[in-house]
NUNUDREN-446015 format. One record per residue (C-alpha): residue in one letter; x negated, y negated, z negated. Coordinates in steps of 0.02 Angstrom, whole numbers, plus 50000, padded with zeros to 5 digits. Example, Ala and Ser with C-alpha at 12.3 -4.5 7.8 and 13.67 -1.06 7.14 Angstrom:
2
A493855022549610
S493165005349643
This chain:
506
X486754818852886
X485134818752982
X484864797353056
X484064793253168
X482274785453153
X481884767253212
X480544765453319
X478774762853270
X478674747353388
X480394739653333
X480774725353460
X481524710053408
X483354706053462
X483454697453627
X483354677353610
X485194677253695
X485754685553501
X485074668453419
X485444656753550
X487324664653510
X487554671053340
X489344676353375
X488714688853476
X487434697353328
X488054710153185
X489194710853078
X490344698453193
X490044709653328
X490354727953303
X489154743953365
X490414746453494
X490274730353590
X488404730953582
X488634747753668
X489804741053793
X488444728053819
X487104741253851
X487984749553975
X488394735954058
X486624725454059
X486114743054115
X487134746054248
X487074730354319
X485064729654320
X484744747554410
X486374741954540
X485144726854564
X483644736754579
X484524746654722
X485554731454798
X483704726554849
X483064744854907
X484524743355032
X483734728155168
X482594741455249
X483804754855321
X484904740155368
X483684729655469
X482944747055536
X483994747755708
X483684730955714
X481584730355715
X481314745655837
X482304737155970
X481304737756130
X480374723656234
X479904712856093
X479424693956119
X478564689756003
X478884670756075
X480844674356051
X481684657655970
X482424664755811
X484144667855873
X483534678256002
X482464687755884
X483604699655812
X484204708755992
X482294708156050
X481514718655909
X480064715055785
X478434719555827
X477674729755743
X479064738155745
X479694739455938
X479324750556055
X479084769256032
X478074771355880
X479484761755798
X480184775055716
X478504781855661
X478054764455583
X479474761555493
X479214779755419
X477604773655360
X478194759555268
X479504769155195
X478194781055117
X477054766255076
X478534760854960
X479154776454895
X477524783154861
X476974768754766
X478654772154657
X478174786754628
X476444785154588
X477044770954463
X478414779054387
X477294791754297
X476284778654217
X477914765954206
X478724781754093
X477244781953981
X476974762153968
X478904761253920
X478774773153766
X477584760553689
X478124740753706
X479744733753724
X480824740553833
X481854725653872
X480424713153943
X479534728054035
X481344730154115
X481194711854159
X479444712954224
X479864725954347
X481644716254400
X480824701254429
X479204706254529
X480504717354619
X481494701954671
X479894692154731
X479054705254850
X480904708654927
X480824690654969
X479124689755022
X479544703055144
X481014692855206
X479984680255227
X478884689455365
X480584683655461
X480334664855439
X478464663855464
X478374673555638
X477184689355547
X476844705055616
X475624712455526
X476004729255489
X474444729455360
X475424714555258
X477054723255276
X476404739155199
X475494726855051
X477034721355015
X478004736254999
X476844745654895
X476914731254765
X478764731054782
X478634749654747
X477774748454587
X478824735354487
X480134745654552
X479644761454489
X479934751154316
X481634749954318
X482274769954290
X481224773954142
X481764758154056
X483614758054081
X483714779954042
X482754775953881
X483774760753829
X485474773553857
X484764786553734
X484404773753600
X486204770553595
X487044786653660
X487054803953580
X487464819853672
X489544818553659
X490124816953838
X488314813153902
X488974820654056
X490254810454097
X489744795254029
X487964797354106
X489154803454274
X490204784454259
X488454774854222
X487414782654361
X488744777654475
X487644760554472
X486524767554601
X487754770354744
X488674755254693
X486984745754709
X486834754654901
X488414747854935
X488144727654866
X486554730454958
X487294735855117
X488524723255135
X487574710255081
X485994714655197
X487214717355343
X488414701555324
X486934689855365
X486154698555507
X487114685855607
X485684674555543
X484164682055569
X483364699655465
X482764687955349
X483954682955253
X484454701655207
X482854702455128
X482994685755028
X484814687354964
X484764703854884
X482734699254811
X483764681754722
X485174692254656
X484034705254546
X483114689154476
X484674682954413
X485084697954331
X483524698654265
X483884681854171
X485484689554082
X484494706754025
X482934694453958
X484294685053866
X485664696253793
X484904717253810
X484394726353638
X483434739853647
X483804749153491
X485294749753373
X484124748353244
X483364731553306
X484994722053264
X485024731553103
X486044746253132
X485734763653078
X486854778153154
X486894795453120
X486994809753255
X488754809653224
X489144793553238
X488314791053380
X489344804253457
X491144798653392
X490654778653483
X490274790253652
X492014794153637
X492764778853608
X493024778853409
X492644760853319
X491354762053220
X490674754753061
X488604751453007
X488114766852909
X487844765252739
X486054769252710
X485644784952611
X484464788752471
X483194801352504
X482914815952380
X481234818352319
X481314834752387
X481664829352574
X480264818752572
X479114832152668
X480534834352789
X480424815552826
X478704813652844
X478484826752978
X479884816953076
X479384801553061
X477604808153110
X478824815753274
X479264798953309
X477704794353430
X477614793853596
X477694810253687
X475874813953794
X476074817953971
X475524833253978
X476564838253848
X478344831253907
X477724842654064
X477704859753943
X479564856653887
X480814869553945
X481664867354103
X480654850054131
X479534855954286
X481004865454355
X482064850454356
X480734840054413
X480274848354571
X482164850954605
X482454833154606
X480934832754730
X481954841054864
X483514835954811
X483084817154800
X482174820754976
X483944819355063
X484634805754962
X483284796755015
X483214801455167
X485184795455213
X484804780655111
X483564772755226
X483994781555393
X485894784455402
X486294767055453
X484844770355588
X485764786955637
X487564779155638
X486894765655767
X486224777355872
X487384790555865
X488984786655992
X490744788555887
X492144793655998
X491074789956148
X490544772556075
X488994765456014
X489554754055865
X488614736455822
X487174735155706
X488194724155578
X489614738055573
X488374753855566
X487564746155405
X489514745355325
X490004760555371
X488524769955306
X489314763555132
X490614776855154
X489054790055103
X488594780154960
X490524778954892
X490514796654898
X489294796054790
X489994786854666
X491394798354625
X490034814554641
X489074806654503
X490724806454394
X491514824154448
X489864832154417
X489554823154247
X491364827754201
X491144847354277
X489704846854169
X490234843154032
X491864854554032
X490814869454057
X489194862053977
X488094867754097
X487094854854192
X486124867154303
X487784879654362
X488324860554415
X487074855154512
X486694869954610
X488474873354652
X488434854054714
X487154861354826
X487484873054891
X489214866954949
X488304851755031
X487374863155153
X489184865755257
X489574849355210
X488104841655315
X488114856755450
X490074849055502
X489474831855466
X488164832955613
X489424843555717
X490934835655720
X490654817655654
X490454811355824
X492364816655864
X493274802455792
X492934786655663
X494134796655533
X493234813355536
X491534803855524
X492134794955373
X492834808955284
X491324820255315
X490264806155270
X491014803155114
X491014820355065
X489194822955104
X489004809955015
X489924817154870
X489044832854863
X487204827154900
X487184812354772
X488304824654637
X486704835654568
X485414819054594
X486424807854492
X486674821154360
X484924828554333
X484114807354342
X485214805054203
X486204817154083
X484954829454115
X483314818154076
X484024811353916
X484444831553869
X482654836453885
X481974821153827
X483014822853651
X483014841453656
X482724850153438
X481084855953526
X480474837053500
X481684834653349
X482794822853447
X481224807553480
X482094795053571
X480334789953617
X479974805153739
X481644799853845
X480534787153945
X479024799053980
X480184814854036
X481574802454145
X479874798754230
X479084814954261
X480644819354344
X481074806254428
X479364800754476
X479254820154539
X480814817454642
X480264799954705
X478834809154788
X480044820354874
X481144804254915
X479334797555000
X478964811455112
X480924811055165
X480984793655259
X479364796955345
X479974813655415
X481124809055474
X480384791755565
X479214806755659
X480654820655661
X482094808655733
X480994806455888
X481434823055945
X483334823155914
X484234822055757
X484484842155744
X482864843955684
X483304830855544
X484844837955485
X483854852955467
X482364848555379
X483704843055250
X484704858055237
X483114865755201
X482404854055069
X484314856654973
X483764877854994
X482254874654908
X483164863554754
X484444878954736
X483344890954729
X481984880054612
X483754880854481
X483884898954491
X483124905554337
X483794890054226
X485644890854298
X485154913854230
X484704906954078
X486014894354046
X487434909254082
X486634920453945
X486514906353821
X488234904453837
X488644921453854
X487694925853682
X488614910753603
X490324919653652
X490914905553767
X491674911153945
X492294926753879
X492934926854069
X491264929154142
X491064944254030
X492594950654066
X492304949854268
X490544956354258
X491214971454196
């Protein structure tokens, strides 16, 4: 039964493990530790978003005309923010959108590689914290009176780097402790962190408007320090660092639920010593270039470019649009518009799970995805055209959008990554799941740059041209799929599974 390997750079356990020894093996089983994971893991990307969230809420907010900059502070939020008022509002705030995102995505390449080499758990903590204190700073701009747009954009491109942190660390971290048994669906429940985080952010950011845009800045920057406090204290890394060793299968059977016990460790033959050698010589971190040359990796990558492009995009502009958009005749408040838009992000909860579970039923990660794609090319044709009508058909269509758009993003960031990253091509490394998570998302994260600033320039004449700059960026990420989703069908075909296909095709 083939195990598998402990890192070369084997971190210690956390100092939470020896501050409570209750908590470390054999009084704690491989399946609590697991639980654990998911759930340090979860809760630090839902952080990481929570505080991505401030700047499409506050958006409506700083481009309102005739600002003063002499406005007393409860004034301030009806009177705009320069630099940020007037008509190159929209442009700006593009800008400093792309200063951001394209500072994630510059980072998350390197990020990927740095990952696959120290320990994972006080990089993760690293990026959380200097996350939390350039949120603040930029809530801080609030207090102070400052409107420079030169410090704004400082501060978001640091912001944008310790971000870029987070995605590598908490994919790798999953495939240390989760084999390929329900990866879909798991991956599908886990990912769910990310629209979850949209929505903590949302509410959060919009429930203390009332107070000035500062404070949804500085409450959402504090909450991803704490967390980072509880993954410093109680995250492992590795099974293997709290002196586990699981097999494939083993790893499989926890996936799905079934207690398990520590391995017992097995001799090896004399005669399997070559075999071991060359894969423990596999166990390195993957180059760059070479995580690039893996099947399906580019493909993926630039998919997620277009496809993470209109995430993105709604993420940071759909409270915008729902403010300035008239519902049922009426123009709704700025507090409200930033709540609502949560509907879109709910959606996308339950699209991460249906396409992890679809996924995994048919095992076929790329027929999912692009048949999430393609459906959300009607689905945001009706949303523009009739979710003006009433607050019910604006909801629905909102959530379903929402459903569709984030279905195929959540599913190739995760369950897809960790496949190619532990494909037999690189004998299963655990080690190349940081490097390839990055490529692709760091690939998509440029796509989710260009987005945002789009539309700031796009919006300016009329939100048609918007909704169709994104139905063409989701064209491009179908068609980018094409020759995977060909040869996913005739792997399966050849394998003798859906024996219905066959039978329709002729």
């Amino acid at each position: 039964m083939m195990q598998l390997k402990p890192l070369n750079l084997n971190p210690a356990p956390p100092p939470g493990l020896t501050l409570f020894p209750t908590l470390r093996p054999p009084q704690k089983s491989i399946k609590f530790h697991q639980f654990l994971v998911l759930l340090l893991t979860f809760a630090a990307y839902a952080a990481f978003h929570a505080s991505r969230k401030p700047p499409s809420i506050v958006k409506s907010i700083l481009t309102t005309p005739n600002s003063t900059t002499n406005a007393s502070n409860s004034d301030r939020n009806e009177t705009g923010w320069a630099p940020f008022d007037g008509p190159r509002g929209p442009h700006r705030l593009g800008e400093l959108d792309l200063a951001f995102l394209l500072a994630y995505a510059i980072g998350m390449y390197f990020a990927g590689h740095i990952g696959d080499t120290i320990d994972l758990r006080v990089f993760l903590v690293v990026g959380m914290l200097g996350s939390g204190i350039f949120v603040i700073l930029f809530g801080l701009g609030y207090f102070f009176d400052l409107h420079s747009f030169g410090v704004f954009v400082f501060i978001q491109v640091f912001c944008g780097l310790f971000q870029s942190v987070g995605w590598p660390c908490v994919v790798a971290v999953m495939g240390n402790w989760f084999g390929k048994a329900k990866r879909g669906l798991i991956m599908g429940v886990w990912s769910s962190h990310t629209s979850l985080g949209n929505v903590m952010g949302s509410i959060v950011a919009s429930s203390v408007l009332g107070y000035g845009w500062g404070w949804s800045f500085v409450l959402p920057g504090v909450f991803i320090m704490l967390v980072a406090v509880f993954v410093y204290l109680f995250l492992v890394v590795s099974p293997e660092s709290i002196g586990f060793e699981l097999s494939e299968k083993e790893v499989e059977m926890s996936v799905e639920g079934i207690a398990l016990v520590e391995s017992e460790k097995i001799e090896i033959e004399d005669e399997e010593e070559e075999e071991e050698e060359e894969e423990e010589a596999g166990s390195g971190a993957i180059g760059f270039l070479e995580a690039w040359r893996l099947p399906h990796v580019a493909s993926y990558a630039f998919c997620l470019f277009f496809s993470k492009l209109v995430a993105y995009t709604f993420l940071y502009w759909l409270p915008f649009y729902i403010r300035h958009t008239a519902v049922a005749g009426v123009h709704i408040s700025h507090k409200t518009a930033g709540i609502l838009s949560t509907i879109f992000d709910i959606g996308g909860v339950f699209g991460g799970v249906l396409a992890g579970l679809i996924s995994d039923m048919i095992d076929a990660r790329a027929v999912t995805s692009i048949t999430f794609l393609l459906l959300s090319i009607p689905a945001l044709i009706f949303y523009r055209l009739y979710g003006s009508v009433s607050m019910f058909t604006n909801t629905a269509l909102m959530f379903i959008s929402g459903l569709l758009v984030n279905g195929p993003y959540s599913l190739i960031t995760t369950a897809v990554a960790a496949d190619l990253g532990t494909q037999n091509l690189i004998k299963g490394n655990s080690r190349a799941l940081a490097t390839v998570s990055a490529i692709i998302d760091g690939t998509g994260s440029i796509g989710a740059a260009i987005g945002p600033l789009l539309a700031g320039y796009i919006s300016t004449r009329g939100w048609n041209s918007v909704f169709f700059m994104l139905i063409v960026s989701i064209t491009f990420a179908g068609i980018l799929l094409i020759h995977v989703v060909k040869d996913e069908i005739k792997a399966k075909l050849n394998e003798g599974k859906w024996l219905w296909l066959s039978i329709i095709a002729h």
